[in-house]
N, C-alpha and C positions, 0 to 999 in steps of 0.2 A: 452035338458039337457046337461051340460057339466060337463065333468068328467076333476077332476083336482086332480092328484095323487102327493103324497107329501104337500097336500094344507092347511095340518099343520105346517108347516115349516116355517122358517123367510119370504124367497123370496113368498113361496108359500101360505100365508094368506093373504099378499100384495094382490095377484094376485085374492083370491077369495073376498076378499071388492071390488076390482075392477070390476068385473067380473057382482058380485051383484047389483053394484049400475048402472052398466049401464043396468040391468034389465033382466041378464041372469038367470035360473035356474042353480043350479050350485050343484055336490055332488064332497064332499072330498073322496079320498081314500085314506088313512095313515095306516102304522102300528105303530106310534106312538111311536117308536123305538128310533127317535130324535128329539120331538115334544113333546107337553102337550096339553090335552085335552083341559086346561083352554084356548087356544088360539080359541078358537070354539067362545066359550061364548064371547067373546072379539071383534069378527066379529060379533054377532051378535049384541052386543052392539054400533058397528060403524054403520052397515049399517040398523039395525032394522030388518032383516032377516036373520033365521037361515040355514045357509047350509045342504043340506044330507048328512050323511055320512057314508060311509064304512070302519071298519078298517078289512082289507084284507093283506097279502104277499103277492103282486103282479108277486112274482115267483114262487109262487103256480099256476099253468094253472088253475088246476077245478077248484080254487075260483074262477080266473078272469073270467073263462066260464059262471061261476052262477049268476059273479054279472052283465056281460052285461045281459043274459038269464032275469034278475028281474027287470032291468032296460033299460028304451028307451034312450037310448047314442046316441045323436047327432055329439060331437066332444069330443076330448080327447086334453087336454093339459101336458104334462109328465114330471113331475119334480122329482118324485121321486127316490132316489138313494143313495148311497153311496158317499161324497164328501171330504171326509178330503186329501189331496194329501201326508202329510206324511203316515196317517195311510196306504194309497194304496202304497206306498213302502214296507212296512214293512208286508202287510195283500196283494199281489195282488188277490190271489185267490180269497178271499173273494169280492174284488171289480168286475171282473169279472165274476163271478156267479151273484151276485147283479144285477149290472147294466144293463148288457146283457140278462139275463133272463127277468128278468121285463120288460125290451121293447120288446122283445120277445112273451112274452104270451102278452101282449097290442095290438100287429100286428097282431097276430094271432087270437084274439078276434074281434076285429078291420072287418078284413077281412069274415071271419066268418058271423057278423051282418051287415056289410056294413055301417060301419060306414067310412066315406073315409074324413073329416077332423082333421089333427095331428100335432100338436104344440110341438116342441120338445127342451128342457132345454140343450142349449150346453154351450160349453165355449170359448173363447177365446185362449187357453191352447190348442185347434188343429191347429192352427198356428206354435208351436214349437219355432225357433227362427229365422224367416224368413232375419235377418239382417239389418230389416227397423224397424222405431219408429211408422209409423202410417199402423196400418192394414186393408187392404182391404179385399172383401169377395173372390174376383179374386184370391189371394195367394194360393198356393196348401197346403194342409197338409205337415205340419210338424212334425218334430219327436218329437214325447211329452217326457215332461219330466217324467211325473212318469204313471201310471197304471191307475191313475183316468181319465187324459186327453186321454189314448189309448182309454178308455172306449165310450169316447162322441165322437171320431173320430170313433171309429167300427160301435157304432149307428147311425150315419149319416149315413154312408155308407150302413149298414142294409136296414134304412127308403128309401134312394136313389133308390137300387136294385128294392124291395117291389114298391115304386110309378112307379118306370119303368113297371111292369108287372101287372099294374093295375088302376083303379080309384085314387087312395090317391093322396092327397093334401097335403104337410107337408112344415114345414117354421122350419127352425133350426134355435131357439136364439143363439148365440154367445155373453154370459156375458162378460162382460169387470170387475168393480170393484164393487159392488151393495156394499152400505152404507145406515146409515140413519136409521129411523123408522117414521111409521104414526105419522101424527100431532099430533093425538088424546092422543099420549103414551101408546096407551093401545097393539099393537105387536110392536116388534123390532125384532130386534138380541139378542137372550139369550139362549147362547148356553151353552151346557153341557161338564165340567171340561175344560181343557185350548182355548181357542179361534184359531180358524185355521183363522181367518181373523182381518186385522188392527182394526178397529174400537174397534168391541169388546175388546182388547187389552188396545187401549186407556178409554174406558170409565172403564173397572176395574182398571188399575192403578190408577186413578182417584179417583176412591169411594175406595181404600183402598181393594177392592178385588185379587190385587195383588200387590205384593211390586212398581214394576216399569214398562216403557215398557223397552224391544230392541229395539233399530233402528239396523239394521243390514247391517252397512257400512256406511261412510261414506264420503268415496275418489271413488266412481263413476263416469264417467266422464258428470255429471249433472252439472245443475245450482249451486247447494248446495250442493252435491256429494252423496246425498241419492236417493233410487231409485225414478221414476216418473209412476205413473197409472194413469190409467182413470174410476176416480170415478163415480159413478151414484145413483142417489138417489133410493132406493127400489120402491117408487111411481111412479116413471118416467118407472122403471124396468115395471112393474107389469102393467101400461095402454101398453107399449110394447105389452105386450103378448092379451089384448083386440084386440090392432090393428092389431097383424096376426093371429088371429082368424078371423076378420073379412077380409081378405085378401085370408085365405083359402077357404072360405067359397064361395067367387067367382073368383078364381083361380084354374088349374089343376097344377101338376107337382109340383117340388121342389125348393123352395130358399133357400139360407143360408143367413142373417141378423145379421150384428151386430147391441148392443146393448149397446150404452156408447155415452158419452157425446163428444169428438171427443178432448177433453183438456187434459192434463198431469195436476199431479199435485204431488209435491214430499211427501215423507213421512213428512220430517219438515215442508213442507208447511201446510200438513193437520196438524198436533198438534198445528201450531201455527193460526191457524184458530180455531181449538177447542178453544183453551187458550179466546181467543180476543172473540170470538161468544158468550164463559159460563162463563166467566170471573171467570177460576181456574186456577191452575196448571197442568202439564201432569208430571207425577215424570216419567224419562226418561234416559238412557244410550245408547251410541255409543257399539256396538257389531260389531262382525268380521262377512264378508259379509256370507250369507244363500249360499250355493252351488244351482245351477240350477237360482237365481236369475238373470233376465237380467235388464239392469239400465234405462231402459226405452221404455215405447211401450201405445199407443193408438189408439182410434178405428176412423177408417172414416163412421161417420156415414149417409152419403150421403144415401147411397142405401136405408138406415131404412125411410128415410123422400120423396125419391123419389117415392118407393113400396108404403109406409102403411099411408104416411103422419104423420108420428110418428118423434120425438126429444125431448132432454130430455129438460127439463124448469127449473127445481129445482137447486138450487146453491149451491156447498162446504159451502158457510155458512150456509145454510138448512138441511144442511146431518148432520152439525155437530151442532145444534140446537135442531133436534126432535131425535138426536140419545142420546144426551143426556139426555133430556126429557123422555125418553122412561127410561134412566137406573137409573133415579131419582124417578122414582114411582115402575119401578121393583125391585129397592134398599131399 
């Protein structure tokens, strides 16, 4: 049984269709706090089989006590958390209570039942601003920009410490851009009141949900002077996390793994790939650059494909196809 917390969430339903179909047992833990139930039924409409599930605060210890205690946890995969990076400027408290307790009482549960395989949701955002375009996992931590990135750099370090002084086996994702939704359109990205990520962004300007996008900057010293990420299709994300499970599973010790497609690709580029892909409009404005924006960085994803046999396959026109697709039947 695998325990996948958060596995109500965008990234994290990806991850349990996935998980599913390649013939895992698999229970969610959500509080549902940033999620809908309806995403349940939606999995199990993709893959033909219904998840378990728990809805628990995983910062609660004696829930998390009770629910390894009722259930046989093989491996934990941990996505669950607090993610908006403004809101963690303005809220850090609450990001670190959140984030650091919940993997906390996991470890400590974890440890407890012996359960010693752990999959851990990081980000790319522990880099900092290391002064190069293409990141390696080699780079040391960097100074994050806000409270949510501290967060995912503490819990490495946590998971680090914890495998040193024992059995665990843990593989820290490093996301890069995660776009897109299931072919199917039945999950996506449908997040609650303003979007903390591009796409989303663009598909409500789009359908009229919001007036227009930002682009925020335009004189970068890029191709087209707008920033450049490295986008990834949520699917490509989400077999990711299959393959280091299956990595942990016959490995000790710890890895850190990025998680992206190894390409840049600028903000104009992707609207004008939307535009061409869905054949609409993007209603759009040049805004004054975002402070903490840097103008460009992606991932080398050598190590992901060397380790896990894992690369992403899916193409910026695929992200921006079923992303749309997704906000055309959610609409």
């Amino acid at each position: 049984m695998i325990l996948l917390t958060g596995g109500a969430g965008y990234i994290g339903s990806h991850i349990a269709v996935e998980l599913l179909d390649a013939g895992y047992d698999v229970i969610i833990a959500d509080n549902f706090s940033n999620a809908s139930a309806d995403v349940i039924k939606s999995i199990e409409t993709i893959t033909g089989t219904t998840p378990a599930i728990c809805q628990i605060d995983l910062t609660d210890k004696s829930e998390v006590e009770r629910m390894f205690q009722e259930i046989k946890i093989d491996a934990v995969i941990h996505l669950a958390g607090y993610k908006a990076v403004g809101e963690s400027v303005r809220e850090p408290l609450k990001y670190y209570r959140n984030n650091l307790d919940s993997t906390l009482s996991l470890l400590e549960a974890m440890e407890k039942h012996g359960v010693t395989q752990f999959v851990y949701s990081s980000s790319a955002t522990v880099y900092g601003d290391p002064g190069i375009v293409e990141y390696t996992e080699s780079l040391q931590f960097g100074a994050a920009s806000s409270p949510y990135g501290s967060t995912k750099e503490m819990c490495e370090r946590i998971i680090t410490d914890v495998a040193a002084a024992s059995e665990l086996s843990a593989v820290f994702l490093r996301y890069f851009n995660p776009v897109g939704a299931h072919k199917s359109g039945l999950i996506g990205d449908d997040p609650d009141g303003i979007p903390n990520n591009l796409m989303p962004f663009i598909t409500q300007a789009t359908t009229g949900k919001l007036p227009e996008l930002t682009v925020f900057g335009d004189d970068y010293p890029t191709r087209d002077g707008s920033c450049i990420r490295d986008y990834l299709h949520v699917v490509d994300l989400a077999k990711g996390h299959v393959s280091a499970l299956k990595y942990c599973m016959d490995h000790k010790g710890v890895e850190a793994i990025n998680l992206g497609s190894g390409r840049g690709t600028s903000v104009l580029e992707l609207i004008e790939a939307f535009e061409r892909v869905n054949g609409v409009k993007v209603p759009y404005k040049i805004g004054p650059r975002r402070a903490g924006d840097l103008a460009e960085y992606y991932a080398s994803p050598a190590k992901a494909e060397k380790l896990m046999g894992w690369k992403a396959e899916l193409t910026i026109d695929g992200m921006c196809r079923d992303a749309w697709n997704f906000a055309m039947k959610a609409h």
